[in-house]
C-alpha positions as CSV (number, residue, x, y, z in Angstrom):
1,X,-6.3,-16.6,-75.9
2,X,-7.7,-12.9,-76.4
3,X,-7.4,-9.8,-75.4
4,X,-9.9,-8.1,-72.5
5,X,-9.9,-4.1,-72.7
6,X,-10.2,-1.8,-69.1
7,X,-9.0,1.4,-68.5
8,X,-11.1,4.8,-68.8
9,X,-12.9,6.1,-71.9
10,X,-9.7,6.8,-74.9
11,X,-7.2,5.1,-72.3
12,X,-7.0,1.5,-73.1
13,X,-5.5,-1.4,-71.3
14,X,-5.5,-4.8,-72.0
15,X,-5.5,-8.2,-70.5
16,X,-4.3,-11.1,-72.2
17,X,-6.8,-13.5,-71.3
18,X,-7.8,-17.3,-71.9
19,X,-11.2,-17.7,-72.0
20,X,-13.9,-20.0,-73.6
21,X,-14.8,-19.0,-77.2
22,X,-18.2,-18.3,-76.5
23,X,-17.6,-16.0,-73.8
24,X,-18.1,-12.3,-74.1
25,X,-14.9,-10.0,-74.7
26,X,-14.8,-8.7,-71.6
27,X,-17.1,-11.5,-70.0
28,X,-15.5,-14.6,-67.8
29,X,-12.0,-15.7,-68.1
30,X,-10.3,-18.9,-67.4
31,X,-6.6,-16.9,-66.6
32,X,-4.4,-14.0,-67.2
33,X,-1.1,-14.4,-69.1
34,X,-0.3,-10.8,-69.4
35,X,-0.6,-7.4,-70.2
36,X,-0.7,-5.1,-73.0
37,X,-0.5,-1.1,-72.8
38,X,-0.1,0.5,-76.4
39,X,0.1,4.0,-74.7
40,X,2.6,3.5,-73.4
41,X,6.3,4.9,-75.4
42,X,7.4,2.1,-76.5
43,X,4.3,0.4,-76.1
44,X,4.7,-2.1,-72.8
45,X,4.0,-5.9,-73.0
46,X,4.0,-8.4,-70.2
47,X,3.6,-12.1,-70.6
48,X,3.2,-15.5,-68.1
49,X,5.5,-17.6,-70.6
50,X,5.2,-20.1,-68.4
51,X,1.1,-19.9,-68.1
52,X,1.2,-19.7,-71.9
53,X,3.0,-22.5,-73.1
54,X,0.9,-24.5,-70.4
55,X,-2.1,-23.0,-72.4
56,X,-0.7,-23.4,-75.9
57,X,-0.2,-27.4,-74.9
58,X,-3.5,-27.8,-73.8
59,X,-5.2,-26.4,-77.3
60,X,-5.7,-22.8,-77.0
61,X,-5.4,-21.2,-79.6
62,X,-4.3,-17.0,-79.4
63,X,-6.6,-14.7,-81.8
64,X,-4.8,-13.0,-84.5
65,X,-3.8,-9.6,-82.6
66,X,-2.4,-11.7,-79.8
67,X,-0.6,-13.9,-82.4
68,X,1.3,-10.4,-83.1
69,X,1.8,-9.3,-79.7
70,X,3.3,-13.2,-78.3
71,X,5.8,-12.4,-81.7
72,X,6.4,-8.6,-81.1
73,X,7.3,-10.2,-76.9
74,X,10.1,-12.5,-78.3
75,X,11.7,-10.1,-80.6
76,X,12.3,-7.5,-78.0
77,X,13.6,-10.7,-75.6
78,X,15.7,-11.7,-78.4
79,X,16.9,-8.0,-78.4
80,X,17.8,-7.4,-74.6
81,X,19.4,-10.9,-74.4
């Protein structure tokens, strides 16, 4: 589980992605869990919790930055709840 960047030159956007180690960054995906835009004020994330604990059971395994975004999701859930 990684992220994917679009958007223009200096305007990132991110997908959150599951895709096959081997693939390129923005190369072929399996599926999209979510979003991340960090130019956003405060900086907007969407997740698929559903599509990501499906994923997390089957072995996937999120890369370090994603790690820290699934953690920065909760804590604002957590908050608004």
């Amino acid at each position: 589980i990684r992220l994917t960047r679009k958007g223009r030159k200096k305007k990132p956007f991110y997908r959150i992605v599951v895709a096959n180690g081997e693939a390129k960054r923005d190369g072929k995906f399996l599926d999209i869990i979510g979003t991340y835009d960090p130019l956003q004020d405060p900086v907007v994330i969407k997740l698929d919790t559903g599509k990501l604990d499906d994923w997390l059971g089957k072995g996937a395994q999120p890369s370090v930055t994603v790690q820290s975004l699934i953690k920065k999701y909760e804590a604002a859930r957590i908050e608004t709840a």
